[in-house]
N, C-alpha and C positions, 0 to 999 in steps of 0.2 A: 313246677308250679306254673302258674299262668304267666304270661309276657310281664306284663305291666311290674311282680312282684321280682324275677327277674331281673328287668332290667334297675329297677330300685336299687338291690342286694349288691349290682355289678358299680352303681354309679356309690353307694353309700362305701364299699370296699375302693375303690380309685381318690374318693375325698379323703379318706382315712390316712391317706401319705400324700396329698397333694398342699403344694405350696400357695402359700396366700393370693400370687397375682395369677396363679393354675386353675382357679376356682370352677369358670365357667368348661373350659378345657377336660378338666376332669372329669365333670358330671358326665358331659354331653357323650365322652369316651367311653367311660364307667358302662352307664346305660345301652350302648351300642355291643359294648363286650358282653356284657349280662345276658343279651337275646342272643348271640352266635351260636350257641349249643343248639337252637332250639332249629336254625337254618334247616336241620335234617330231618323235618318236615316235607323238603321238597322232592325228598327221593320217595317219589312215586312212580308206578306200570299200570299205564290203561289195561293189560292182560294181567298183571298180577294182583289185585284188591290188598294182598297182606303182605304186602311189601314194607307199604307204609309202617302200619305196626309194628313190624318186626325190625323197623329201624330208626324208628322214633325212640330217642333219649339211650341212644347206642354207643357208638364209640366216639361221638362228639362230645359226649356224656364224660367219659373216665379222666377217673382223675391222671391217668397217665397221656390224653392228649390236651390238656392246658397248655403246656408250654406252646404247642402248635396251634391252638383255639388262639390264645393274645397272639402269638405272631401272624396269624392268618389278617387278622380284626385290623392289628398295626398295618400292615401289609394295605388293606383296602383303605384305610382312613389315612396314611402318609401321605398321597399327594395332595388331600385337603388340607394338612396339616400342617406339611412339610416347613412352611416358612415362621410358624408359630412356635412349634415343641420341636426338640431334639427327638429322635429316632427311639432314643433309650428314655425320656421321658413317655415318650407315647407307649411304648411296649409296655413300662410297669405300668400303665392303666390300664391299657387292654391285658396285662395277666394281672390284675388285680381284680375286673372286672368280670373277665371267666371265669377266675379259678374254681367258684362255688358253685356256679350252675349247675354240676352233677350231681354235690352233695346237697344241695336244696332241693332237686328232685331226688334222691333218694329216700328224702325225709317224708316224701310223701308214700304213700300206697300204691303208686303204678307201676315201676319195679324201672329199674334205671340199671344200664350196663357200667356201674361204675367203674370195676374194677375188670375191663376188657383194658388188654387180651390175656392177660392173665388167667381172667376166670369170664363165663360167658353166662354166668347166673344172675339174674336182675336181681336187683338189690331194693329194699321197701324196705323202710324202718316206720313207717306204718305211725309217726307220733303226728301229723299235722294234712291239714286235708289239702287235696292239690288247688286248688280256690279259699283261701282263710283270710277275710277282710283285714281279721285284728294285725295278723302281719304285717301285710300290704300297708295298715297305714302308719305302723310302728315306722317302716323303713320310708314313708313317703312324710313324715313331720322331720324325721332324720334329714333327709336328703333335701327338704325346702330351708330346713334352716343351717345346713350345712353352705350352702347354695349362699345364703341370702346376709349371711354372718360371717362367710367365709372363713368358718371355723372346721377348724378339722377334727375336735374335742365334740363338737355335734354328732358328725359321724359315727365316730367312735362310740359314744353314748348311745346313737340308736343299736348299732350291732349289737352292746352290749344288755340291751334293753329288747332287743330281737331274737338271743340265744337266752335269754332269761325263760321269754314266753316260750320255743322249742323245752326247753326242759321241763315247763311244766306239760305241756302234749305229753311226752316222757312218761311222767308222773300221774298221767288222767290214763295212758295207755298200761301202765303196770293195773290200776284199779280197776282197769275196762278188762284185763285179761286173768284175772284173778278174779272176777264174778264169774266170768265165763266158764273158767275151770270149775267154779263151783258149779255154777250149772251144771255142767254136762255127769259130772261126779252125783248130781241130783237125780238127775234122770235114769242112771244106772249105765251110761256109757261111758266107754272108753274112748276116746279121741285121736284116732290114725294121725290128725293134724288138725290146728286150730290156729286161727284166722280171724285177729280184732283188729278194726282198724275205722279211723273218724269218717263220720261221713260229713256231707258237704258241709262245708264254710263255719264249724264250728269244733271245739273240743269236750264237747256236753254229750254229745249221741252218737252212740258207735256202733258199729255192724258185726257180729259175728256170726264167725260162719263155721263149722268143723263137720269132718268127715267120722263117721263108723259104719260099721258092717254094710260099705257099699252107697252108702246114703250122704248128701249133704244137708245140716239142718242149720238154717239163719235165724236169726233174733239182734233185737235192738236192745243196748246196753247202755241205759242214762247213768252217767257219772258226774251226780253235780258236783260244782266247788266245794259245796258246805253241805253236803247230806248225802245219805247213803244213797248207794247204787241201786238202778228199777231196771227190772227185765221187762220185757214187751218179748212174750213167747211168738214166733215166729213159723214158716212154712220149712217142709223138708224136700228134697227132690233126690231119687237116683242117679249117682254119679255114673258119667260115659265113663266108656270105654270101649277102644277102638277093636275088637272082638266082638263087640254087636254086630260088626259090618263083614266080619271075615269073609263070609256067605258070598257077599256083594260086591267086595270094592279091594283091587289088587293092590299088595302092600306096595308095590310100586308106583303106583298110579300118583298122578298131581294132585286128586283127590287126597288120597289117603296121607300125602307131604303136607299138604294144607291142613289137615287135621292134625296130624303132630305137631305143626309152625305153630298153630293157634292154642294147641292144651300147652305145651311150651310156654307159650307167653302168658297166658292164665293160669301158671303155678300148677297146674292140673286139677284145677276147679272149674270140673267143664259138665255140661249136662245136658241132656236132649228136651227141651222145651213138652210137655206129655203132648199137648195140644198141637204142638207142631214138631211133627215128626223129623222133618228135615232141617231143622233149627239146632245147629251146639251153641248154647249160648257161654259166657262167662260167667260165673255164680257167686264171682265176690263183686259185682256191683250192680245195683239198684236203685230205682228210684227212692225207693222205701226201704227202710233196712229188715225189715220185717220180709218181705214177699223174696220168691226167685224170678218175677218179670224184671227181664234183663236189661242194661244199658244197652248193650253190641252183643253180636253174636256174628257165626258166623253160617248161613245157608249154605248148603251141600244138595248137589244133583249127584243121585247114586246110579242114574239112569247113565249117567255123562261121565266117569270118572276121570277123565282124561285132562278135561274143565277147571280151572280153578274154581274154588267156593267163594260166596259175595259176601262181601263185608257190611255187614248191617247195622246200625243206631237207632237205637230205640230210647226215643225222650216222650218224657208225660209230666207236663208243665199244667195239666187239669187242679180246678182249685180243688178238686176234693183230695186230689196228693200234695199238693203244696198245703190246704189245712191237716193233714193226718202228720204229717211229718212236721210239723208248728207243735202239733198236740206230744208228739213223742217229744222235741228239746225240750219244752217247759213242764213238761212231766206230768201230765194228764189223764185220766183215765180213760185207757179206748175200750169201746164195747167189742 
């Protein structure tokens, strides 16, 4: 999820076991341990463009290096510290602080290497969106009056008022994936793989997306609290496939590695933009849950193969998508 909720989750998990004169000590800890996963951000290659990608929410991510994530954190924040907390004081707040940074991204949709090295499969559980306010200020009333009360029973009550609201995501994501399946059982398809998951900053408007005979087709899924589910039928596009290029571009080539690294990291929801030929974009996200205009994708010169492919972002902040996508949460009828 984004920083700020992070480092919440890390500072409200370090209050949860801190002692009353530890108050300010914990937070400050907590919160600095919550962002550490996210440091791997800075591994970037001015020649590689998907480097980053492919190592964002990786192995800083798994829950198997925690113990080395709070000792790293302790490690840097000891000589600040040194004269205040004990060694093993600081450590249980930097892993108390880490420990959940992986599985709080994994709850989101972007796909998080939890379970490296074990297993090298990104992991979505797809119930809450990687930006969701209600969260964020579940754990930031938690952590002001944990802070301010110096109670530890604050804490504890946000988490446990913070795992409440995950499990209803849970419960919006069984109704959002159970319409869907009707859907596509409506349309007379069968579903190679299917793909619901919340889109931004709410648990009301869901995107899905499924694959058959070669094709991806998206639609928007309102699942209110108190009323039945609305489809918002959607666009379809032909799924890539790196056999389009056989002709073109040698399986060896850095091209053709950058095209696997990226359908890889897009679950294999990848597709050539019709319009732009040289465009594989990602096909599970959007501005709209309805369209296949991409967030990122990635450009390819097939003239170059030798060349890495460019890492592209496509945002569209236009009111007439910020009002179409207002119209789809509160469940509206679009023309």
């Amino acid at each position: 999820m984004d920083l700020l909720t992070q480092g919440l989750l890390g500072a409200s998990l370090a209050q949860s076991s801190m002692r009353q004169n530890e108050t300010r000590l914990a937070t400050g800890v907590g919160f600095f341990a919550g962002l550490l996963a996210d440091a791997d951000i800075l591994i970037q290659s001015a020649n590689d463009p998907l480097l980053t990608v492919e190592f964002h929410r990786h192995f800083t991510h798994s829950i198997f290096f925690v113990p080395f994530g709070g000792l790293i954190a302790a490690l840097i924040l000891w000589p600040f510290l040194r004269k205040r907390l004990s060694f093993g004081r600081l450590y249980l707040f930097c892993f108390l602080g880490y420990s959940l940074s992986g599985v709080l991204d994994a709850l989101t949709s972007y796909g998080t290497h939890l379970f490296w090295p074990v297993s090298e499969e990104r992991v979505a559980f797809n119930i809450v969106s990687v930006v969701d306010p209600i969260f964020t200020l579940i754990l930031l009333i938690a952590v002001i009056c944990a802070y301010k009360k110096k109670a530890v029973m604050a804490a504890k009550i946000g988490l446990i008022i913070a795992t409440l609201y995950l499990v209803l995501g849970w419960v919006q994501l069984q109704r959002a994936e159970a319409t869907a399946v009707a859907l596509v059982a409506s349309r007379g398809h069968v579903a190679e793989q299917l793909l619901v998951k919340p889109t931004l900053a709410n648990l009301v408007l869901w995107r899905s997306i499924y694959e058959t005979e070669g094709k991806f087709y998206v639609d928007a899924i309102r699942v209110g609290l108190f009323s039945q589910p609305r489809i918002y039928p959607g666009e379809s596009i032909k799924k890539f496939t790196i056999d389009q290029f056989l002709d073109q571009l040698p399986k060896d080539s850095t091209l053709a590695k950058d095209i696997s690294r990226f359908t890889v990291f897009s679950a294999g929801f990848v597709a050539i933009q019709p319009e732009y030929p040289d465009l594989l974009v990602d096909v599970r996200y959007s501005n709209l849950p309805t369209t296949i205009a991409p967030l990122w994708g990635i450009e390819m010169n097939l003239q170059d193969p030798d060349q890495h492919a460019l890492y592209r972002l496509f945002r569209d902040t236009s009111k007439e998508t910020r009002q179409k996508f207002l119209a789809y949460l509160i469940g509206e009828s679009i023309d």
